[in-house]
N, CA, C and O atoms as a GROMACS GRO file, in nm:
protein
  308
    1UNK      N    1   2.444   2.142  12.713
    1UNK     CA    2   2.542   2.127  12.607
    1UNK      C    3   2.542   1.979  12.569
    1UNK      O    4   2.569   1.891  12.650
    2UNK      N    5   2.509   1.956  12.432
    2UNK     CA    6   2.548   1.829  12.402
    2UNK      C    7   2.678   1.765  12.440
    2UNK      O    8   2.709   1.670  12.511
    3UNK      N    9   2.759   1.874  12.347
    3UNK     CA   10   2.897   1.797  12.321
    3UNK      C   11   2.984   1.898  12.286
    3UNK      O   12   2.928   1.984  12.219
    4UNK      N   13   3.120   1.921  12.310
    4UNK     CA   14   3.221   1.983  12.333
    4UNK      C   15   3.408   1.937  12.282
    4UNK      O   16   3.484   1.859  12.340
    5UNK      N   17   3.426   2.004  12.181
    5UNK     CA   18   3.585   1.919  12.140
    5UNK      C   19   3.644   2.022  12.101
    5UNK      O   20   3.612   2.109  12.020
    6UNK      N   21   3.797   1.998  12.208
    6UNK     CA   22   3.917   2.097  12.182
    6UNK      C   23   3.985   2.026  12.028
    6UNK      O   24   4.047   1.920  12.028
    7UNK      N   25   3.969   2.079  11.948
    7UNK     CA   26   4.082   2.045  11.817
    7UNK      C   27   4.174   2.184  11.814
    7UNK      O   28   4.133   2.279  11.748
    8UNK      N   29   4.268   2.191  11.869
    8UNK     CA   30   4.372   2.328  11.855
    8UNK      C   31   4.365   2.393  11.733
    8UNK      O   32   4.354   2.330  11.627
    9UNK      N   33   4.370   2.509  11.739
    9UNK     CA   34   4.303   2.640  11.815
    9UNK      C   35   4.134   2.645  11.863
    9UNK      O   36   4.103   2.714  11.960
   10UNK      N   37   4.052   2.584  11.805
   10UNK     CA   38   3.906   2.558  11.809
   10UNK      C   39   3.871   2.487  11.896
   10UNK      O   40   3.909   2.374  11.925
   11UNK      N   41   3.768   2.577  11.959
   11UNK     CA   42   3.673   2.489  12.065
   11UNK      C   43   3.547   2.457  11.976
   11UNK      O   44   3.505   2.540  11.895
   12UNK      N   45   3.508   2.372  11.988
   12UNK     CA   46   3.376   2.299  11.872
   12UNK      C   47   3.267   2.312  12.011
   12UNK      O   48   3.304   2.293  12.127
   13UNK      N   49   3.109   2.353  11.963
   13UNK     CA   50   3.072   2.322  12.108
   13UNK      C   51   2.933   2.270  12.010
   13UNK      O   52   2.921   2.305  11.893
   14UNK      N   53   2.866   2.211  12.058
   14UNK     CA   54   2.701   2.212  11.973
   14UNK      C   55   2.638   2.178  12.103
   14UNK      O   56   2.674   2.106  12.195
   15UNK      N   57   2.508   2.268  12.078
   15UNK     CA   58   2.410   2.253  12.192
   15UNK      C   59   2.271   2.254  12.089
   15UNK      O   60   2.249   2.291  11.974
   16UNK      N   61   2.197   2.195  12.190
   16UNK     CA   62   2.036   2.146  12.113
   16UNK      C   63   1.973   2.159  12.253
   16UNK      O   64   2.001   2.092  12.352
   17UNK      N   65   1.854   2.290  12.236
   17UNK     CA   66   1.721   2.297  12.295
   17UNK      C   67   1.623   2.184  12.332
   17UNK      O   68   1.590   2.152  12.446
   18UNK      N   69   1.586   2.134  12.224
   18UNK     CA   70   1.512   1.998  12.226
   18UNK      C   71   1.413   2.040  12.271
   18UNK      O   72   1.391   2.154  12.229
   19UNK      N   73   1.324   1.996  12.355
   19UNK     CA   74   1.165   2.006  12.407
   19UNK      C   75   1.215   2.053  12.570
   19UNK      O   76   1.131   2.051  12.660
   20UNK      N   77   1.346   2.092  12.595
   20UNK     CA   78   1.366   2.121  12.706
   20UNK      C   79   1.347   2.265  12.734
   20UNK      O   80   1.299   2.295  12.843
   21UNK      N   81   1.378   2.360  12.646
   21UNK     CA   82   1.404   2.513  12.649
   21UNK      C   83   1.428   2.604  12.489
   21UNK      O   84   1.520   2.600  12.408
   22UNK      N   85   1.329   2.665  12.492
   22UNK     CA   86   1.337   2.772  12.345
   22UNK      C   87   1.441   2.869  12.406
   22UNK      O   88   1.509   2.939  12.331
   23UNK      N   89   1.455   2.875  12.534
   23UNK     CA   90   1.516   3.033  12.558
   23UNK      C   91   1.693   3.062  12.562
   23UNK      O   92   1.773   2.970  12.577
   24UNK      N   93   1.731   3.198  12.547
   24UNK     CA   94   1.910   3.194  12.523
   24UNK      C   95   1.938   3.064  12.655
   24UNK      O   96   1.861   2.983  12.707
   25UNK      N   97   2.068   3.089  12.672
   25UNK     CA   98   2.140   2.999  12.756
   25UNK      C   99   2.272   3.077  12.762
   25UNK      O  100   2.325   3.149  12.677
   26UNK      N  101   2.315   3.040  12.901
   26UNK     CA  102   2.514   3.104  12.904
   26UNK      C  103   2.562   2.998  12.926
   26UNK      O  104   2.526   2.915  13.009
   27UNK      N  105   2.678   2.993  12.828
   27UNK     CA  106   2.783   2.889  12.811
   27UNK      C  107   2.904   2.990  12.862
   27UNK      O  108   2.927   3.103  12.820
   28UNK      N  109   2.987   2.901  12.986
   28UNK     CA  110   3.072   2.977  13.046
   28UNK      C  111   3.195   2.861  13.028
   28UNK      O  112   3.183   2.742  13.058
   29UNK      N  113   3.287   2.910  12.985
   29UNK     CA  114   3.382   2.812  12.951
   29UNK      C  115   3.532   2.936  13.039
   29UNK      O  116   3.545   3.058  13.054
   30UNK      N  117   3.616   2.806  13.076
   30UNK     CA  118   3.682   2.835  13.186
   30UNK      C  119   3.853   2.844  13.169
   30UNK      O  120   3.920   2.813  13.071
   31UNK      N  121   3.883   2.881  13.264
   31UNK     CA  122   4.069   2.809  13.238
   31UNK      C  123   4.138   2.870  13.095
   31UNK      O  124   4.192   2.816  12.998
   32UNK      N  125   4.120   2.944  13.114
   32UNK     CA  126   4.183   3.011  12.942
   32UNK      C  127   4.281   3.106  12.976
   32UNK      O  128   4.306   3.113  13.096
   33UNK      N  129   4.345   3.181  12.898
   33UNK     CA  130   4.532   3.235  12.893
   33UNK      C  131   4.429   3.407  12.920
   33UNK      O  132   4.354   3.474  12.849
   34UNK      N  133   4.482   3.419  13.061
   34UNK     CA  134   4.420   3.556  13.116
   34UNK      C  135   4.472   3.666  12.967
   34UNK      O  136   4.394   3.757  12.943
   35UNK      N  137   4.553   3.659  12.908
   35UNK     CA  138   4.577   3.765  12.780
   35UNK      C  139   4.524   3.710  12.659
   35UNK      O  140   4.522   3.812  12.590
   36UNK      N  141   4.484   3.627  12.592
   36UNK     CA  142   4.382   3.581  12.478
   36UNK      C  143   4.315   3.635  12.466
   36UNK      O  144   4.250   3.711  12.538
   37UNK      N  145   4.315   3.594  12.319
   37UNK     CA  146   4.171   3.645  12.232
   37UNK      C  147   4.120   3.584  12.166
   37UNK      O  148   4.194   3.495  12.125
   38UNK      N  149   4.011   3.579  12.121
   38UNK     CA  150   3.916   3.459  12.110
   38UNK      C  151   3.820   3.557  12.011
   38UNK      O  152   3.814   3.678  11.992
   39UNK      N  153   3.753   3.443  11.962
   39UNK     CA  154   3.641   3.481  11.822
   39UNK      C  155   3.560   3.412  11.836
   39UNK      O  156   3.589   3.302  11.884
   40UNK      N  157   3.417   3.441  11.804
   40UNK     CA  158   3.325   3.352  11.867
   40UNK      C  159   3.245   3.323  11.724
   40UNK      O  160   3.204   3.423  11.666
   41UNK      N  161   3.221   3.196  11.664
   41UNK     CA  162   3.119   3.184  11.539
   41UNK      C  163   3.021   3.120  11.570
   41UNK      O  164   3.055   3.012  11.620
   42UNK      N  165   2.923   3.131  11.567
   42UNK     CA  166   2.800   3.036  11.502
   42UNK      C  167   2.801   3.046  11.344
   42UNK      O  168   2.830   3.136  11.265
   43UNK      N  169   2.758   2.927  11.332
   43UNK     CA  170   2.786   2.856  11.167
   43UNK      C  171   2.931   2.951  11.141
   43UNK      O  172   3.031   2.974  11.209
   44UNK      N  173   2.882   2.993  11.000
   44UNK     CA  174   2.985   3.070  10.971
   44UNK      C  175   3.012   3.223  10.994
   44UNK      O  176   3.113   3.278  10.950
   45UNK      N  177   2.916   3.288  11.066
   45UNK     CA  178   2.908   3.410  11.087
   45UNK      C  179   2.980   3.442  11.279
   45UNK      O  180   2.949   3.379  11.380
   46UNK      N  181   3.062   3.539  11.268
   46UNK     CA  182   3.082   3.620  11.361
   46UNK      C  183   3.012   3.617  11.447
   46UNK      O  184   2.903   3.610  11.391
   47UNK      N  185   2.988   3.617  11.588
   47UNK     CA  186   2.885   3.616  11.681
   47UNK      C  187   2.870   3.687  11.785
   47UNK      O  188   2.907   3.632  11.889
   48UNK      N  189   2.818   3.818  11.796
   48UNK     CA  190   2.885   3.905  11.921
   48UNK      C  191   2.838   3.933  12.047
   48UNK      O  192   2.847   4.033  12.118
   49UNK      N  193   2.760   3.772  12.068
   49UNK     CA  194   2.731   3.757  12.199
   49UNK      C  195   2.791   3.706  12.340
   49UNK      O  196   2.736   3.642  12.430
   50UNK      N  197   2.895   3.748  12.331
   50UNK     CA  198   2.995   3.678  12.436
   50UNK      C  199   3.092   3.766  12.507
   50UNK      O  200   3.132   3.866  12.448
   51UNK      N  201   3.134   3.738  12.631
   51UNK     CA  202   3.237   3.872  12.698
   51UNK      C  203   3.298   3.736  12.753
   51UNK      O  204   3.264   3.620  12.778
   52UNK      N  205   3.417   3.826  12.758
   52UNK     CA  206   3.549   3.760  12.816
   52UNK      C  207   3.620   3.846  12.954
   52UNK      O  208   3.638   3.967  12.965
   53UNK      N  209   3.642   3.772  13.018
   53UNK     CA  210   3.675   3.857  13.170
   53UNK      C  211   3.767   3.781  13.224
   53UNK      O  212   3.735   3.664  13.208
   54UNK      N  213   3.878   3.795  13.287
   54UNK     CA  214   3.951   3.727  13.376
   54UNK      C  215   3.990   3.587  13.244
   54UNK      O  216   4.012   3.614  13.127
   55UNK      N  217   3.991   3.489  13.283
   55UNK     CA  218   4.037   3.363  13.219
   55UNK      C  219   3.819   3.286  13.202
   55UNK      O  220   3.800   3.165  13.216
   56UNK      N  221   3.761   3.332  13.189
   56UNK     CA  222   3.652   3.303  13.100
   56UNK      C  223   3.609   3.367  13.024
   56UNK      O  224   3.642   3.486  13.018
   57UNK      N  225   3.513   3.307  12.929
   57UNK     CA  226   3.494   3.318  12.826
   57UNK      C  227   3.323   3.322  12.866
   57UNK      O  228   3.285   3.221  12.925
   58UNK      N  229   3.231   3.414  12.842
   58UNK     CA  230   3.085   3.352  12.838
   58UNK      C  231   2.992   3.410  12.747
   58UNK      O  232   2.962   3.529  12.739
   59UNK      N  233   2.929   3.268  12.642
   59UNK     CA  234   2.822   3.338  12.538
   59UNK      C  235   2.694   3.295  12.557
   59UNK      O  236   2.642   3.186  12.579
   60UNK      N  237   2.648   3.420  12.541
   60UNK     CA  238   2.474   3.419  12.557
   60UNK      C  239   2.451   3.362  12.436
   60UNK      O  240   2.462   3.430  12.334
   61UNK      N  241   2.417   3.232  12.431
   61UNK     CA  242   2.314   3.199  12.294
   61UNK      C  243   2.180   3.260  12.240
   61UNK      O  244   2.085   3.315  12.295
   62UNK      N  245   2.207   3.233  12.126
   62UNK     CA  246   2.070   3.299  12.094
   62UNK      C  247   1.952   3.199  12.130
   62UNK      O  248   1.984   3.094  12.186
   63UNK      N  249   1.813   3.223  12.101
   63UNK     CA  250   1.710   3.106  12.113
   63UNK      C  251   1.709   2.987  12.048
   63UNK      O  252   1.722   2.956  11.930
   64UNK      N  253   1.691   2.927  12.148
   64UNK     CA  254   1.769   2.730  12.158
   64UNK      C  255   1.601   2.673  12.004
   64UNK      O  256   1.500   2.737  11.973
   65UNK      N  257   1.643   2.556  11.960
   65UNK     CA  258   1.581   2.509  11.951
   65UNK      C  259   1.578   2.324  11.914
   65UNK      O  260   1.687   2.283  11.955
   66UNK      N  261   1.515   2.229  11.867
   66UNK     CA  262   1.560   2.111  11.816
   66UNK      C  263   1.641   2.091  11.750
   66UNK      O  264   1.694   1.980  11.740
   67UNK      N  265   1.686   2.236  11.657
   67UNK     CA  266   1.774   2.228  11.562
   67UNK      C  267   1.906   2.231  11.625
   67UNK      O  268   1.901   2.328  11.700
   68UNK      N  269   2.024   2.175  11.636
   68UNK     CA  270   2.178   2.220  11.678
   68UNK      C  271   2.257   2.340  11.636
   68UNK      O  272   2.277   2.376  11.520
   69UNK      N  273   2.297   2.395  11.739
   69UNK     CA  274   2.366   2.546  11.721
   69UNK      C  275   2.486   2.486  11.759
   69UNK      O  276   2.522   2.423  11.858
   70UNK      N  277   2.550   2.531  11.631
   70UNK     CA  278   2.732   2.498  11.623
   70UNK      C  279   2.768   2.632  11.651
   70UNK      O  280   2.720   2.742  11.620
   71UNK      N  281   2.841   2.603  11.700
   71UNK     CA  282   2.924   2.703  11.810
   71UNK      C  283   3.109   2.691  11.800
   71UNK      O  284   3.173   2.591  11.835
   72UNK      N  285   3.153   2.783  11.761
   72UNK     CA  286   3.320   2.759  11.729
   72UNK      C  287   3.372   2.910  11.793
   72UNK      O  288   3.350   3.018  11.738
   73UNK      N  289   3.440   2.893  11.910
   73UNK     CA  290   3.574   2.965  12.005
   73UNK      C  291   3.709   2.915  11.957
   73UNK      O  292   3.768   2.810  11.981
   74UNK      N  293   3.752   3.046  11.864
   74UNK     CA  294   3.852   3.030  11.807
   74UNK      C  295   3.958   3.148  11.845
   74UNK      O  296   3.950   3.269  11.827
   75UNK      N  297   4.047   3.080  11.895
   75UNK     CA  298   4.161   3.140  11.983
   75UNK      C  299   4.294   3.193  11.872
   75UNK      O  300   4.374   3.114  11.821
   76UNK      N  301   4.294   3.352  11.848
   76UNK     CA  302   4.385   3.390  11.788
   76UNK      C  303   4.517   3.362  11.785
   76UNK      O  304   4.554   3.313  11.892
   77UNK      N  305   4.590   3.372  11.716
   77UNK     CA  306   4.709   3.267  11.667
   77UNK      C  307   4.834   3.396  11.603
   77UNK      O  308   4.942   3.359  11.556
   0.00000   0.00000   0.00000
């Protein structure tokens, strides 16, 4: 993971592959309100690679590459 910022309600996350890895990845993010609900986007589209269990949150990315995958966990309100 590059880089990661809580701005309330939104978790911002961007990750970049780079020359390290083409392949998915799990981003497991932690400590969250055991009854929440959460929405998961890349760019602007819906993303329905992710399960939520207990107080985490975890999304299978799709295939990494040089390019940055913005990533937004947005916590219903």
């Amino acid at each position: 993971m590059n880089q990661a910022a809580w701005k309330a309600p939104v978790l911002y996350i961007t990750v970049n592959g780079g020359e390290v890895t083409t392949d998915t990845t799990e981003i497991v993010i932690g400590n969250l309100e055991t009854h929440g609900a959460y929405r998961v986007f890349i760019g602007e589209d819906i993303y329905e690679g992710w399960m939520f269990s207990g107080t985490e949150l975890t999304i299978e990315t799709p295939a990494l590459s040089s390019e940055p995958l913005e990533i937004r966990v947005v916590e219903a309100q």
